[in-house]
C-alpha positions, 0 to 999 in steps of 0.5 A: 546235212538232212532234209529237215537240216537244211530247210531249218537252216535255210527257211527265211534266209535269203541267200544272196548272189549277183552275175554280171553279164560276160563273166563266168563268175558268180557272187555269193553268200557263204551259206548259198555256196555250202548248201549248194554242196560245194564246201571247199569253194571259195566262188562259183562260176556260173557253169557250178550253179547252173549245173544243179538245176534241172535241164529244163529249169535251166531255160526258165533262169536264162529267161528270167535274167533276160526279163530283169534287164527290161523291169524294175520291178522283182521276178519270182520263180521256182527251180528245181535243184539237185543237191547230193542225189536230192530234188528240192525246189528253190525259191528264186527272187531276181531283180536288176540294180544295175545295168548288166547285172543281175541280183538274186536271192534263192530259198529252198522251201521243201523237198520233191520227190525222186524221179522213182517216186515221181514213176511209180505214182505216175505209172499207178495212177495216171492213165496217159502223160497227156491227162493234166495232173498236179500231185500235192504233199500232205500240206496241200504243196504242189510237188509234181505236176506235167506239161499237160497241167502246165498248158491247161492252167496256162502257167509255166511249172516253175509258177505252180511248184510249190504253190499252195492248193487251197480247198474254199467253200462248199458251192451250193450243190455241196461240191467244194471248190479248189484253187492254187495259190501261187508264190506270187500271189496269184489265185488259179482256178482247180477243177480238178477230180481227186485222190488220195494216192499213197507209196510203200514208205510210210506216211507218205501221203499224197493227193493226185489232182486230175484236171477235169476242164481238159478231159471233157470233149474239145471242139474239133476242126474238120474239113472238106477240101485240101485248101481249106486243110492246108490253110488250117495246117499253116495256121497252126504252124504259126502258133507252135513253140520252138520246141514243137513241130506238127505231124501230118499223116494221111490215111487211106482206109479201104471199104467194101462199099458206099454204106461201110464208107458212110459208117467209117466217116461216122466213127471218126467223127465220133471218135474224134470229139473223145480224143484228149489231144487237139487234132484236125483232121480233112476229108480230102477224096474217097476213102483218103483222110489227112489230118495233123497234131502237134508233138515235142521235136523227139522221134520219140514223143511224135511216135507216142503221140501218133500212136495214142491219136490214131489209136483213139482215131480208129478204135471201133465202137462195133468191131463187126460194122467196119470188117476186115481192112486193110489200110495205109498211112504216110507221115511227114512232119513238119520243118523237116521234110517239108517248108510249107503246109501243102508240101507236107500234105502232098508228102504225107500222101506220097509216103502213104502210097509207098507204104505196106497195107496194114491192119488198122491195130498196126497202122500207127506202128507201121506209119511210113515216114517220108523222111529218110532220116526219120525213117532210120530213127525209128527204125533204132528205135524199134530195134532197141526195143528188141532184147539183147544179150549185148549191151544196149545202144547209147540212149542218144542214138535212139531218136532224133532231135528235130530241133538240130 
């Protein structure tokens, strides 16, 4: 069955099912079953449909039965589902009739792209994964989007996907205004810059959205005191999601004297109100910076994003005022190695001392983790970056799950 098949069959057909809680059994429509590939079923159990969304989705369904037991009302959500190597995005209705099951109807309305597309538009066109971006097919439908998107229009994905993108009037400077349209009915404010962007296959068409409100400068926090730092640290370490933690590093940026010193305070303030991502930061002695951000528990994310920050942090508006330094760097990251906010500080300092003086191009990339553990995980990390004859080692062995 093709694309244009299965959404002709499928569009404005709900298919139903129910679940009731403690079974493995799902109850569906004849239809849902066959357009979920899986012809010669007679019944699914919940492991065959769960097994055709996304990974991530996964959570958003699990959390949505959970909602339906406590509203009578109806939960609307989008799932992306995987059918026969294809990615399409499911309209789901969910709602509660009894106690302890949950019914639902699922309509597939279009078709996404494939990861390959989804990489090579990403890579072409987007300059950072942390640039809030959504991406729309030829009828102004929401087909991509990131987390970074998700976080500046304070809507999950499976809000937004598939939700319309509606130009309104010109305002009185001529600018025309853009604004999602939700499944639900919702009106969410774009102000976004855009762009056609196209790929090899023909008509293949696309407008790339870059959220503007988030790349203009944020206000930042800067401290100078340790207490004041460590309270801002703790603060932020309530409010984080389950799967985040906080990266805390301290550097040590050695100068020839008090006006190199005044110069250096200087380009870091500077840089810091340029930084696309929220990071504080605390001047806490001479020459000793400590500061902390939040990332994804995956050493692999909190290393990209040390390196994109400290990167930003340090790069040179006159390369000649700063000289030739050498610098260090600790970190410690958060419910890990550390059970409150002065103890990451004290042990960011701590694997700052022990750390090799680098230069400042090299000082994110040689970051010395307090942690042990840490310290191993990357060190795989940066030996499979190394090309081998071999074949290359399991892709789980390569970062460590903080959330374990």
């Amino acid at each position: 069955m093709t694309d244009k098949d299965l959404i002709k069959q499928l569009q404005g057909f709900p298919l139903a099912w129910h679940w009731i809680r403690n079974s493995s059994q799902v109850h569906c429509d004849r239809p849902l079953i066959d357009a979920l590939a899986y012809p010669s079923e007679q019944q699914l159990s919940l492991k065959q449909l769960i097994s055709r969304l996304e990974a991530e989705q996964i959570t958003y369904l699990q959390r949505a039965i959970f909602d339906s037991q406590n509203q009578q009302q109806t939960l609307e959500l989008n799932l992306i589902f995987n059918i026969k190597g294809k990615r399409y995005i499911g309209q789901v209705l969910i709602w509660r009739e009894q106690i302890n099951q949950v019914n639902g109807s699922i309509e597939f309305i279009l078709p996404l792209l494939s990861k390959a597309e989804e990489r090579e538009l990403i890579q072409e066109h987007l300059s950072a994964e942390l640039i809030p971006a959504v991406i729309c097919n030829q009828n102004d439908t929401i087909i991509w989007l990131n987390q970074a998107a998700c976080t500046s229009l304070q809507q999950t994905s499976y809000q937004l996907l598939a939700s319309k993108v509606v130009h309104s009037d010109a305002d009185e400077n001529g600018k025309v205004k853009h604004y999602i349209k939700s499944l639900g009915g919702q009106r969410v404010p774009l102000d976004a810059r855009l762009k056609s962007i196209h790929t090899n296959a023909p008509k293949r068409r696309f407008t790339l959205y870059q959220l503007v409100a988030e790349l203009a400068p944020q206000q930042q926090q800067v401290w100078n005191s340790e207490a004041k730092f460590a309270q801002q640290l703790a603060l932020a370490q309530k409010k984080l999601s389950r799967q985040e933690t906080l990266i805390v590093f301290a550097l040590k940026l050695e100068h020839q004297n008090e006006e190199a010193s005044l110069r250096l305070k200087q380009l870091l303030l500077g840089n810091l109100k340029k930084l696309n991502q929220a990071i504080s930061i605390g001047f806490l002695g001479k020459g000793a910076i400590s500061g902390f951000l939040s990332a994804p528990k995956k050493l692999q994310l909190i290393q990209q994003r040390l390196n994109q920050a400290i990167t930003q942090l340090l790069k040179p508006n006159d390369q000649a005022s700063l000289g030739a330094m050498q610098s260090q760097m600790g970190v410690s990251v958060m419910g890990i190695d550390a059970s409150n906010s002065q103890q990451a500080i004290n042990h960011a300092q701590k694997a700052m001392i022990n750390a090799e003086p680098k230069p400042l191009d090299q000082l994110a990339q040689q970051a010395s983790f307090f942690d042990s553990r840490l310290n191993q995980a990357r060190d795989k990390l940066n030996q499979s970056a190394i090309p081998k004859n071999s074949k290359p080692s399991n892709k789980g062995d390569l970062y460590i799950d903080l959330s374990d």
